[in-house]
VOROGU-196755 format. One record per residue (C-alpha): residue in one letter; z negated, y negated, x. Coordinates in steps of 0.2 Angstrom, whole numbers. Layout:
<rs>
[r A, [Z, Y, X]]
...
</rs>
This chain:
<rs>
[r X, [421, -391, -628]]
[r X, [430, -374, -627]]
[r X, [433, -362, -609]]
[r X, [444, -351, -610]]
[r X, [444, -336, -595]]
[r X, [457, -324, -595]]
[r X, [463, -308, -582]]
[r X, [476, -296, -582]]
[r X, [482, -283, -571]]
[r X, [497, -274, -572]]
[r X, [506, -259, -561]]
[r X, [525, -253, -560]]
[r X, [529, -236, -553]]
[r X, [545, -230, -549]]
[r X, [550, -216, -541]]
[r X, [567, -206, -539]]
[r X, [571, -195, -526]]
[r X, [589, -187, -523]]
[r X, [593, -174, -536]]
[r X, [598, -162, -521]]
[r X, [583, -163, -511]]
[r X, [578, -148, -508]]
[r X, [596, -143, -500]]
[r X, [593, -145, -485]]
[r X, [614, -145, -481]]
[r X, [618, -159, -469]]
[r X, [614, -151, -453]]
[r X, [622, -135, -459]]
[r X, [636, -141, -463]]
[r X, [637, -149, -445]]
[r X, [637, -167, -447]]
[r X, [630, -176, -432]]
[r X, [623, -194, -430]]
[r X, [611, -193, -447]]
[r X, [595, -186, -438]]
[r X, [585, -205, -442]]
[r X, [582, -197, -459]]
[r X, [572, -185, -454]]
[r X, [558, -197, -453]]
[r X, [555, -199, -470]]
[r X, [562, -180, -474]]
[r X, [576, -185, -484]]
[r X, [588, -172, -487]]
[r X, [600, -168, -501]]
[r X, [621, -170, -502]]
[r X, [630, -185, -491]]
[r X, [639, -197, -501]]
[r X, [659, -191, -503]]
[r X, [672, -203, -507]]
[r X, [688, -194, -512]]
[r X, [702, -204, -517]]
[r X, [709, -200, -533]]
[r X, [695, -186, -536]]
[r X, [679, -196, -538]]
[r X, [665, -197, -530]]
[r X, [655, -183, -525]]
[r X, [636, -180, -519]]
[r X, [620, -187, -524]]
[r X, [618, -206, -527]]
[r X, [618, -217, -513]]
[r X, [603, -228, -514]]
[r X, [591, -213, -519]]
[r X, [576, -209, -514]]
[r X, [571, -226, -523]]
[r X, [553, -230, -522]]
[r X, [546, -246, -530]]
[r X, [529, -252, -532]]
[r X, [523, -268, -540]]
[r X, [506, -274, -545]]
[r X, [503, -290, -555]]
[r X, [485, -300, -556]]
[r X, [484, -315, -564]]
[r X, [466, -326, -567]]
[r X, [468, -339, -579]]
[r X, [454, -352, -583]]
[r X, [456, -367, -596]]
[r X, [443, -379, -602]]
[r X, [447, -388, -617]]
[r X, [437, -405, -622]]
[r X, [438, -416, -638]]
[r X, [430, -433, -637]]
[r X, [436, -446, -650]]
[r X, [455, -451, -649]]
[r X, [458, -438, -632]]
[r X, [461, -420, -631]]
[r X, [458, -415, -612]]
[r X, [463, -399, -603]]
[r X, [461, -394, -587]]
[r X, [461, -378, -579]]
[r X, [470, -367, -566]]
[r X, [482, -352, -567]]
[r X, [483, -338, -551]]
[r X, [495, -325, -549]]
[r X, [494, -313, -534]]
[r X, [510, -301, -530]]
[r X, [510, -284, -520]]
[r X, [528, -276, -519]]
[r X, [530, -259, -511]]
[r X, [546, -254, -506]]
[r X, [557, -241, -500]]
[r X, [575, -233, -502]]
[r X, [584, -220, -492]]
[r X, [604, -231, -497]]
[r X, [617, -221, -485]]
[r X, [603, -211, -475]]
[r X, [614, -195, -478]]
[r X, [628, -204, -474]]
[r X, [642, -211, -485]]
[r X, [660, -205, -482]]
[r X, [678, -210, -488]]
[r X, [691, -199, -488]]
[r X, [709, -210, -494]]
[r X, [723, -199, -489]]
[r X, [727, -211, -474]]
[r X, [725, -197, -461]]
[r X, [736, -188, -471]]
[r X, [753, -200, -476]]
[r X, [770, -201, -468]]
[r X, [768, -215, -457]]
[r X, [784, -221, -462]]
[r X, [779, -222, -483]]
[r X, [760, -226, -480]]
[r X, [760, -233, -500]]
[r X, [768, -216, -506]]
[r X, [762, -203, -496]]
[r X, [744, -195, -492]]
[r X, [732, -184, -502]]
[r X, [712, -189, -501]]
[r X, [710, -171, -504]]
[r X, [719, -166, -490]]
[r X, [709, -176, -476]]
[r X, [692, -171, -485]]
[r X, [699, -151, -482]]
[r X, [704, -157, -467]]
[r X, [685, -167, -464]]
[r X, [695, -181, -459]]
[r X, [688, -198, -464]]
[r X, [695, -216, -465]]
[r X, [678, -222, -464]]
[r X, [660, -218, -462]]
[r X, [643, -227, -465]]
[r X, [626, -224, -461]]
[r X, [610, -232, -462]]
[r X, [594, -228, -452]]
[r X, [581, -226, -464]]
[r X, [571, -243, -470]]
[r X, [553, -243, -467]]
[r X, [541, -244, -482]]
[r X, [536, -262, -484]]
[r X, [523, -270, -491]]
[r X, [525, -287, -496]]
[r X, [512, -298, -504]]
[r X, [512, -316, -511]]
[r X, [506, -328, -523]]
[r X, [507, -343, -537]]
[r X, [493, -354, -539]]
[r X, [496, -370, -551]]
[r X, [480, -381, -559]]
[r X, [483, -395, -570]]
[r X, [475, -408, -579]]
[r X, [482, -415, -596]]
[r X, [478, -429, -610]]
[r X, [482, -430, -626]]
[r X, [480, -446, -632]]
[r X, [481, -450, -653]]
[r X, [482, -470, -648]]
[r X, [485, -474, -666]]
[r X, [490, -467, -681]]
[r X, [507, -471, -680]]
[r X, [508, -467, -658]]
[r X, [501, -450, -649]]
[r X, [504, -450, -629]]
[r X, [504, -436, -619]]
[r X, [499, -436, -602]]
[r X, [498, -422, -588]]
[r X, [498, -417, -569]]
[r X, [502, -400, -563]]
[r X, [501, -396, -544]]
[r X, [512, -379, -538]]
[r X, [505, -370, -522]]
[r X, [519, -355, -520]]
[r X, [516, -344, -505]]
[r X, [531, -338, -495]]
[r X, [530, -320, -495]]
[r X, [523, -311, -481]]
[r X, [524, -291, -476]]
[r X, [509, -283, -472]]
[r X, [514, -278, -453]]
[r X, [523, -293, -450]]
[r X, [540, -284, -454]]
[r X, [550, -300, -459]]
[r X, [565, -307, -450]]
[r X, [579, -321, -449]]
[r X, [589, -329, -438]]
[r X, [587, -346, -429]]
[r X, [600, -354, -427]]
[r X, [597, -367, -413]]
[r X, [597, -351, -399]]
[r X, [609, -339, -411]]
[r X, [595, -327, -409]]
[r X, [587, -316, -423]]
[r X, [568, -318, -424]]
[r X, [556, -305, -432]]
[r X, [538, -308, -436]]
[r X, [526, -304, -420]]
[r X, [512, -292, -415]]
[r X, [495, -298, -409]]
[r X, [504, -299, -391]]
[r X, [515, -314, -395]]
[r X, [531, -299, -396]]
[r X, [542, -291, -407]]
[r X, [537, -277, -417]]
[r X, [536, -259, -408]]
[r X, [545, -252, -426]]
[r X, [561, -263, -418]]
[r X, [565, -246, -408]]
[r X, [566, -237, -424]]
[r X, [583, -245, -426]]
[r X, [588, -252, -409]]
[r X, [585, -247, -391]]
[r X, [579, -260, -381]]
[r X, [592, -264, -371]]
[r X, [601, -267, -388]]
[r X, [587, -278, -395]]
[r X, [589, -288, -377]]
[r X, [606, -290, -379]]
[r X, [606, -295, -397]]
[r X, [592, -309, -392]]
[r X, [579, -304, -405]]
[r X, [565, -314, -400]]
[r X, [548, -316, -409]]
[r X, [549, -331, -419]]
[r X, [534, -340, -415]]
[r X, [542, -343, -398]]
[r X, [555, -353, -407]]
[r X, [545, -362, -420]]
[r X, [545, -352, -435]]
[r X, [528, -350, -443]]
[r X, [517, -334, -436]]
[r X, [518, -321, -451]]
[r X, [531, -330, -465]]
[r X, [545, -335, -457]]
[r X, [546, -348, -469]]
[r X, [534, -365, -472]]
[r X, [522, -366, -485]]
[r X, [524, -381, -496]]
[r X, [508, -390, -500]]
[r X, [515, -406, -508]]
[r X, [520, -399, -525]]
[r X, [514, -410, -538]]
[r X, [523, -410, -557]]
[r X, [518, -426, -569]]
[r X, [524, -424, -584]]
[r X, [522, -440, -599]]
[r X, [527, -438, -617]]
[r X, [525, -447, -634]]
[r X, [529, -447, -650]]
[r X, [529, -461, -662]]
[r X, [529, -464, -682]]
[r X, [536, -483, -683]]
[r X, [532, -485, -703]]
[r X, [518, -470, -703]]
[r X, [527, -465, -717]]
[r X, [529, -447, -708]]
[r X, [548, -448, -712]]
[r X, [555, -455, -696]]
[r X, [546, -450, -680]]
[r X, [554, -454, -661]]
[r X, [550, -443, -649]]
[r X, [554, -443, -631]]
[r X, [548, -437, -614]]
[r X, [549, -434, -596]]
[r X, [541, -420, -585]]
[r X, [545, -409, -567]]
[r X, [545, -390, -567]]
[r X, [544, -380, -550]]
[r X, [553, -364, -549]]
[r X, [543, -347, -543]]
[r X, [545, -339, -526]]
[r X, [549, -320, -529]]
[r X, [563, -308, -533]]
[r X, [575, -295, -522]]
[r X, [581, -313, -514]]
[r X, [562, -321, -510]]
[r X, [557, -305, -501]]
[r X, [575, -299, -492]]
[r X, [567, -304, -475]]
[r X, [562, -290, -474]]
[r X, [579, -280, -473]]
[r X, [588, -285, -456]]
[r X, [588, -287, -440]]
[r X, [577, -279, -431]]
[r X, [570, -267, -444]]
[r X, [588, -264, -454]]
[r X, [602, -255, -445]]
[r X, [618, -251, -455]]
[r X, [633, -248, -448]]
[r X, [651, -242, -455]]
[r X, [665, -236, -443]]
[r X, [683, -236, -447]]
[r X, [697, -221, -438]]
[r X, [712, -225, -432]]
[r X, [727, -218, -444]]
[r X, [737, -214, -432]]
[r X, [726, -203, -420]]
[r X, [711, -199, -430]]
[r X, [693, -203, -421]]
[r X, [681, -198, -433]]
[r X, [678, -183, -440]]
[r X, [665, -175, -453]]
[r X, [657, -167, -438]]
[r X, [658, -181, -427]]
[r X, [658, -198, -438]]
[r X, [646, -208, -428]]
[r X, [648, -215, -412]]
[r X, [634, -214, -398]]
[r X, [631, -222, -382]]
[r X, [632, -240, -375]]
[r X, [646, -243, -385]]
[r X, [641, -239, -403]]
[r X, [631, -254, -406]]
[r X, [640, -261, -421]]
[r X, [641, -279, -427]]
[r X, [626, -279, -436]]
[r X, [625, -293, -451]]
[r X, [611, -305, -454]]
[r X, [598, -309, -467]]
[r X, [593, -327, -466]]
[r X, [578, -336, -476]]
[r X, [577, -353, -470]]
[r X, [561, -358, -462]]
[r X, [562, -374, -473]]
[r X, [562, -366, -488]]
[r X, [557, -380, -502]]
[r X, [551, -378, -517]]
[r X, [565, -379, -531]]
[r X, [561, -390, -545]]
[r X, [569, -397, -562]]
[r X, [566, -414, -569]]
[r X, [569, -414, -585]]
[r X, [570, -428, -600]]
[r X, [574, -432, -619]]
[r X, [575, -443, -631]]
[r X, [577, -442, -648]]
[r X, [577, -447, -668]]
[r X, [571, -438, -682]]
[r X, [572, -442, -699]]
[r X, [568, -432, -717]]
[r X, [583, -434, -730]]
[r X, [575, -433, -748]]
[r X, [564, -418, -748]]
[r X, [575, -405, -742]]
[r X, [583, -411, -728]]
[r X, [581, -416, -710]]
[r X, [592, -425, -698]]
[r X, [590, -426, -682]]
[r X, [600, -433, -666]]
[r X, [594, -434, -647]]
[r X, [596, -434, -629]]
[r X, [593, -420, -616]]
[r X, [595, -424, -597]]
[r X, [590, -412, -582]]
[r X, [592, -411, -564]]
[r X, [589, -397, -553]]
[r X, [586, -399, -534]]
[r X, [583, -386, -519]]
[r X, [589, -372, -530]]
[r X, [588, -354, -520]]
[r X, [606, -353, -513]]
[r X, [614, -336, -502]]
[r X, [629, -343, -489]]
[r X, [639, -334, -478]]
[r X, [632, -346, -464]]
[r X, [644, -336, -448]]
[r X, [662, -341, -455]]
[r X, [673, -348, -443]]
[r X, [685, -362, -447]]
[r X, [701, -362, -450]]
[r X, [711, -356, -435]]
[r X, [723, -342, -427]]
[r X, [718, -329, -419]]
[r X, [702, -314, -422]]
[r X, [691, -318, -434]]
[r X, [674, -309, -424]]
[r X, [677, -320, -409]]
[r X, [680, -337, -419]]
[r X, [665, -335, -426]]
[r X, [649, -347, -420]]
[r X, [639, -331, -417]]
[r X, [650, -317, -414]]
[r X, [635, -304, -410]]
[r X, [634, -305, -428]]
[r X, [645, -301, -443]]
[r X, [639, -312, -459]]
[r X, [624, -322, -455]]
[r X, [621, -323, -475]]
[r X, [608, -339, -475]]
[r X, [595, -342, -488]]
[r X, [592, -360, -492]]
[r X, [585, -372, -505]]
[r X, [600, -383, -503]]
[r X, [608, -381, -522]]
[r X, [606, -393, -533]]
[r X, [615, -397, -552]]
[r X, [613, -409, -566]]
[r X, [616, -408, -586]]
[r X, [619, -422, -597]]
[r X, [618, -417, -618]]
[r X, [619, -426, -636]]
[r X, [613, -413, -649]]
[r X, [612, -417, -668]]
[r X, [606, -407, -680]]
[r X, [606, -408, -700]]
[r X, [593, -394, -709]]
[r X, [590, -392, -727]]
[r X, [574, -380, -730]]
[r X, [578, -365, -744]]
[r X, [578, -376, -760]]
[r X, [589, -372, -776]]
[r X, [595, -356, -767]]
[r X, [602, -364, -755]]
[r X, [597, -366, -737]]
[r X, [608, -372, -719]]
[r X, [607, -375, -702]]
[r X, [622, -386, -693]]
[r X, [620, -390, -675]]
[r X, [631, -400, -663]]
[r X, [631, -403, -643]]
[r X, [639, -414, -632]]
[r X, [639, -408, -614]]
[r X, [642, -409, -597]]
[r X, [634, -398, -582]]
[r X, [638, -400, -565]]
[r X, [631, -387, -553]]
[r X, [634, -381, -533]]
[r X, [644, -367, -536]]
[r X, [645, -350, -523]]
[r X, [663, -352, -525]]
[r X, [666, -363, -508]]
[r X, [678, -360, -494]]
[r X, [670, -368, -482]]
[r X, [648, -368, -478]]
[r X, [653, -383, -466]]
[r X, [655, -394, -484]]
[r X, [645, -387, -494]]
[r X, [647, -401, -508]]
[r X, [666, -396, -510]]
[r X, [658, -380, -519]]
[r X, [652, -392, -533]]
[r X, [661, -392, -549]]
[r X, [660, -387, -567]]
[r X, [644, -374, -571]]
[r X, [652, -358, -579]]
[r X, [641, -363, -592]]
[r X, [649, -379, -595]]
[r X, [656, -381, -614]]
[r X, [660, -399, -617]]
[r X, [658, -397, -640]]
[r X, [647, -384, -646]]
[r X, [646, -385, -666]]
[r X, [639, -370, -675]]
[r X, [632, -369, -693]]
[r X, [626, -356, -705]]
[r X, [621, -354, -720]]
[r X, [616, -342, -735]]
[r X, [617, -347, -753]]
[r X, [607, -336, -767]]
[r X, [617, -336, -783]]
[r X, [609, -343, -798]]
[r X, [610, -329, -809]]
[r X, [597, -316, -814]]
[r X, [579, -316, -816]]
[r X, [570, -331, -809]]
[r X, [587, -342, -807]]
[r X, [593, -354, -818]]
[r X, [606, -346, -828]]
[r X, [608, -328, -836]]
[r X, [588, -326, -833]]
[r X, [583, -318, -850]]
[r X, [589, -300, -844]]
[r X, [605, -289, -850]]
[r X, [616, -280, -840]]
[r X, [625, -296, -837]]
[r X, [612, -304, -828]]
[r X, [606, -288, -819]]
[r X, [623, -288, -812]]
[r X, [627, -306, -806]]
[r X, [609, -307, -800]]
[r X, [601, -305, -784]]
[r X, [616, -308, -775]]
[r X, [616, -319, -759]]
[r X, [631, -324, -751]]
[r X, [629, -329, -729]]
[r X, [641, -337, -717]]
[r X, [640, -343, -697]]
[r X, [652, -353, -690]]
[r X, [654, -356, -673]]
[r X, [666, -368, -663]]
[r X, [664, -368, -646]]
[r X, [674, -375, -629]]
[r X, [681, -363, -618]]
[r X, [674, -360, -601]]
[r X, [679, -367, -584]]
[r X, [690, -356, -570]]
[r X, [696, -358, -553]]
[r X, [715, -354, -548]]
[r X, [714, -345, -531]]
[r X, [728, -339, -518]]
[r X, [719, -321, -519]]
[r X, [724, -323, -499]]
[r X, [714, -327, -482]]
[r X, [728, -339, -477]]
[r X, [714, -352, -467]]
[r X, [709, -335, -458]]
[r X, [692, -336, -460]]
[r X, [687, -320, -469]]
[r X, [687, -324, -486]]
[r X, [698, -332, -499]]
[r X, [706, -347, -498]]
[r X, [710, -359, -511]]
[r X, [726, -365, -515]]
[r X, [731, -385, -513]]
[r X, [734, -396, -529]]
[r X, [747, -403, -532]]
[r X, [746, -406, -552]]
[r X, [733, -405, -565]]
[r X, [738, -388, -571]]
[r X, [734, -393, -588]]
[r X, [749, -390, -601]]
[r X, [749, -398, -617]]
[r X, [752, -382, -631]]
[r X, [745, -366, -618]]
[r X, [749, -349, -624]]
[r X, [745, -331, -618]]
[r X, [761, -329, -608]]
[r X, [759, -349, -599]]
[r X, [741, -354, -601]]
[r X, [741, -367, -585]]
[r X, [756, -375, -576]]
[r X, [755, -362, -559]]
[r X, [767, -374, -551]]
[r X, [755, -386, -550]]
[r X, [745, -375, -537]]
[r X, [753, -369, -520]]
[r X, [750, -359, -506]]
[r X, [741, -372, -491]]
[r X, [746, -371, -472]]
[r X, [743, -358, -463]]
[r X, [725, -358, -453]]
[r X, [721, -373, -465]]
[r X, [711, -373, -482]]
[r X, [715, -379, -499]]
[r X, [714, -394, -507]]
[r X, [710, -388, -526]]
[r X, [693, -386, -533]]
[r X, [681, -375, -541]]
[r X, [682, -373, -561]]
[r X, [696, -387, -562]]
[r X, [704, -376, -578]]
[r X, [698, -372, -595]]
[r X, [700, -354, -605]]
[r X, [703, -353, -622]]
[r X, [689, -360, -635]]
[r X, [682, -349, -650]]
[r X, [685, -354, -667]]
[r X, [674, -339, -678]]
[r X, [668, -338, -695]]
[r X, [655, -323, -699]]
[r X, [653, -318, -718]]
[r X, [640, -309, -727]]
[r X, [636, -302, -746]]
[r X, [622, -295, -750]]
[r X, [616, -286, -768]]
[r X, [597, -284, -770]]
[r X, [595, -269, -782]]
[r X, [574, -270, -788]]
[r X, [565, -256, -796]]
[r X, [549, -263, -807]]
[r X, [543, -277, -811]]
[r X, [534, -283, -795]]
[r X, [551, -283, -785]]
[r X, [543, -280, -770]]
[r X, [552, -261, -770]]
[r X, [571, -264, -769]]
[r X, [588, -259, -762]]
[r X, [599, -269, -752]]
[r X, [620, -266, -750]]
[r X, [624, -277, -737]]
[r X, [642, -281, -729]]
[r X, [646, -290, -716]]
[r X, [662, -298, -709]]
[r X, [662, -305, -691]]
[r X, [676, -314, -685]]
[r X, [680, -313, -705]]
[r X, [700, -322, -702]]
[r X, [702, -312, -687]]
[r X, [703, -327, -677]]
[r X, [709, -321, -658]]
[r X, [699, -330, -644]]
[r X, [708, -327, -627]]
[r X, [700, -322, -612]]
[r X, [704, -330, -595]]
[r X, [721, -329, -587]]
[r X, [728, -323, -573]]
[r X, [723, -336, -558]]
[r X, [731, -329, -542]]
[r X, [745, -338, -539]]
[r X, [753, -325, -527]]
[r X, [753, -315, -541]]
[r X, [770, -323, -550]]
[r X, [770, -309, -564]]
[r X, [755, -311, -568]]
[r X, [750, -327, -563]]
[r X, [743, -339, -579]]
[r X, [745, -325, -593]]
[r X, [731, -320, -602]]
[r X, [726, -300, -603]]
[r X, [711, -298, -612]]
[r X, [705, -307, -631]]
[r X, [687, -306, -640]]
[r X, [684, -293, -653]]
[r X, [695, -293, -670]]
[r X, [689, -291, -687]]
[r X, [674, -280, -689]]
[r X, [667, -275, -706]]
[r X, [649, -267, -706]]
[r X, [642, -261, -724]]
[r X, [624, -256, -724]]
[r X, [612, -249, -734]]
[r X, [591, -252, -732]]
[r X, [579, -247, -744]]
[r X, [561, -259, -745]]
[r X, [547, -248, -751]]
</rs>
């Protein structure tokens, strides 16, 4: 019997301020409506935007500060008796993330010459510079000042596992794992989402049942009352997460394997097992940025009688409360899982070689998924009104509601280093399916389901390296001379690699269902052409340009880009000094993509682009050559 305790701690600091803090220009220089950053003293240049002339000032999202501490406690007991090997044990992991960044605090202005252009040639007249002399801007953005957060939360797993040597010929492998992941919570209850039943924000509470006094940092209250932000466990959202625990995780997981003549030469192997995912990231703790406690706002001037200025970019009053955008984790976040499953056949060849052939199946389910969840559907008229909130710009809502599946048949033929001569060839068989991010409409969520962009159907790649048999120790020429020392030690390498191309998706580049982002096109072909080239790669006429105020009826990844057929070579010359060998110089060269063999990137895919539309721009790397020299001492 064996325990096995184990604890780490770990700490990561980062810190960057603006390079320019100590100019102390902005009030100066007379730009109003940026005094919010004077709660956490930032100072330093604004962010200027100067069309055809760069950008100029310090870099928006600075000061950074980032904080993260890691503790982890793991215990494991191991236990031998007779034909079972029994673990057991649990693994704990505790997060604390500190945050805070200053992004658009000193303001972020664009200057694109439209204050300055002939009305009559907007596309031809107009100098950036000449509205930035002028401290006109098209635009300005703000952002008040986020407040420092503190976020904490945890991964708790224990298990419990056999391994079972039934006979000699059969071992089994048995296990349970159960997954207790924390939704993350902020130390002052500073999280916030949106509930969609009211259409009001919600925010975590104070001990009054209310929402947070730091609200008034970034809203008045009149503002907040009209915006509906309410605390959320008034509307059934639990007290300090926002987001359900989930208790019910549990992971079983069986395995075998399996000598049928207990000769050792053939062996089956096969298994099935679930895997949770881990609550974390920019995306598991993004509550905390939105409304209430995240105020960013952008205002646009009108061209043709300017109503910003540098001076005066900010509106103030009643009416300057913008359309602010939401942050939305569900509060039925799930824990996202994989099942996963193999099968397969291994057999020795001789004394050199194996072969083996198999299959690997997976499926993912509630996989962490960000949706524009405030899209209106198709219609005519203005967006902001047709929306189902229109307080609110993008609701973008966090849920667990992904899901994909991957179905594989590898083989693989290895011969170990024998007679100087060793290789590796590998083949796959493929298909994964996936919920893309590339839908038109969060009504239908499943018509975003298509092709993974890491779908290739055939994979086959081999390598290879071969030592010639000349010299001292080989076969021939191994009595010394000049002959042998110079044919010997010489090792020749190769890697092939065949692949499938990957999937794409032909898009109308246009909002033609009016509903704020792209829409796709209709199908009304395959778009598949039998011999593709760079100047035709898919038929575009098979794709057209839907109704107005109505979506597309093509998918996502319908379309395939050109596959990759490289061959990388290799020669290599050992040059040894004494007898021992072990001090020696190697020349190498190497050739990738030795024949020069062009793989195309992906074409053109708007289809309101007819010059353009289904060529192909870009190709992979040509021919390198790479000599090298390494001396082993």
């Amino acid at each position: 019997m064996l325990n096995e305790f184990r604890f780490t701690a770990a700490r990561f600091d980062l810190d960057f301020d603006t390079l320019s803090r100590d100019l102390k220009i902005i009030d100066p220089l007379g730009i109003t409506g940026l005094e919010g950053r004077k709660r956490d003293n930032i100072e330093g240049f604004p962010i200027l935007n100067v069309t055809g002339y760069g950008n100029f000032g310090d870099i928006p999202i600075r000061p950074l500060e980032q904080g993260f501490d890691t503790f982890n406690l793991i215990d494991t007991l191991t236990w031998i008796k007779g034909s079972h090997t029994l673990r057991t044990g649990f693994d704990m992991r505790r997060f604390r993330r500190d945050a805070f960044n200053g992004i658009d605090a000193r303001g972020n202005f664009s200057f694109t010459g439209t204050l300055t252009q002939d009305p009559a040639q907007p596309g031809s007249t107009g100098s950036g510079l000449a509205d930035f002399l002028l401290g006109l801007p098209n635009s300005a953005g703000r952002n008040i000042p986020r407040l420092r957060q503190r976020i904490f939360w945890s991964n708790v797993s224990s298990f419990v596992q056999d391994d079972w040597k039934i006979s000699r010929k059969l071992t089994l492998n048995l296990g349970l794992r159960h997954e207790f992941n924390s939704q993350p919570l902020e130390e002052f209850n500073r999280l916030a989402s949106f509930d969609f039943a009211s259409g009001k924000p919600v925010s975590g509470c104070n001990s009054s049942g209310e929402i947070r006094q730091d609200a008034l940092l970034f809203f008045t209250q009149s503002e907040l009352d009209f915006l509906g932000v309410t605390c959320g466990e008034k509307l059934g959202f639990p007290g300090r997460t926002l987001r359900k625990n989930q208790y019910r995780s549990f992971a079983p997981r069986v395995g075998f394997a399996y000598d049928p003549w207990g000769t050792g030469r053939t062996i089956i192997r096969g298994g099935y097992g679930i895997f949770y995912t881990l609550v974390g990231g920019n995306t598991g703790t993004q509550g905390a940025v939105s409304v209430p406690f995240l105020r960013a706002e952008t205002y646009v001037t009108n061209p043709l009688v300017p109503t910003l200025t540098l001076n005066n970019a900010f509106p103030s009053g009643p009416l300057a409360l913008p359309v602010p955008g939401i942050f939305a984790p569900d509060k039925d976040y799930k824990d996202g899982y994989i099942q996963e499953w193999s099968f397969n056949v291994q057999r020795q060849l001789g004394h050199d070689m194996i072969l083996e052939v198999g299959y690997v199946g997976n499926k993912e389910t509630h996989l962490d998924m960000v949706y524009q969840a405030n899209q209106p559907l198709p219609g005519s008229g203005g967006i902001q009104l047709r929306r189902p909130y229109p307080k609110f710009s993008t609701i973008q809502f966090n849920a667990t509601v992904g899901y994909s599946n991957y179905h594989a048949l590898q083989a693989r033929i290895e011969r170990r280093l024998a007679q100087g001569l060793t290789f590796l060839a590998a083949y796959t068989y493929s298909k994964a399916i996936i919920m893309t991010d590339q839908f038109q409409n969060p009504w239908d969520l499943n018509a975003g389901k298509g092709l993974a962009a890491f779908d290739f159907p055939q994979r086959f790649v081999m390598s290879t390296v071969y030592e010639l048999p000349f010299g001292k120790g080989r076969r021939l020429l191994n009595s010394g001379g000049w002959i042998g020392r110079i044919l010997g030690d010489w090792q020749i390498g190769a890697i092939l690699s065949l692949q499938s191309g990957f999937p794409f998706t032909p898009t109308t580049g246009r909002d033609i269902a009016n509903i704020g982002t792209t829409t796709f096109p209709d199908r009304l072909g395959s778009g598949k052409i039998e011999n593709p080239s760079i100047d035709r790669w898919f038929d575009a006429s098979a794709f057209a340009n839907p109704a107005p105020n109505t979506f597309g009826t093509s998918g996502v990844n319908i379309l395939r880009t050109d596959g990759f057929q490289i061959l990388d070579l290799s020669l290599n010359k050992n040059l040894y000094f004494g007898e021992s060998r072990s001090r020696y110089v190697q020349i190498r060269s190497e050739f990738f993509n030795a024949f020069n063999h062009p793989t195309f990137g992906a074409p053109s895919a708007n289809i309101n682009q007819p010059a353009q539309v289904g060529r192909v721009f870009s190709a992979s790397d040509p021919r390198i050559i790479q000599l090298a020299l390494k001396i082993f001492f």
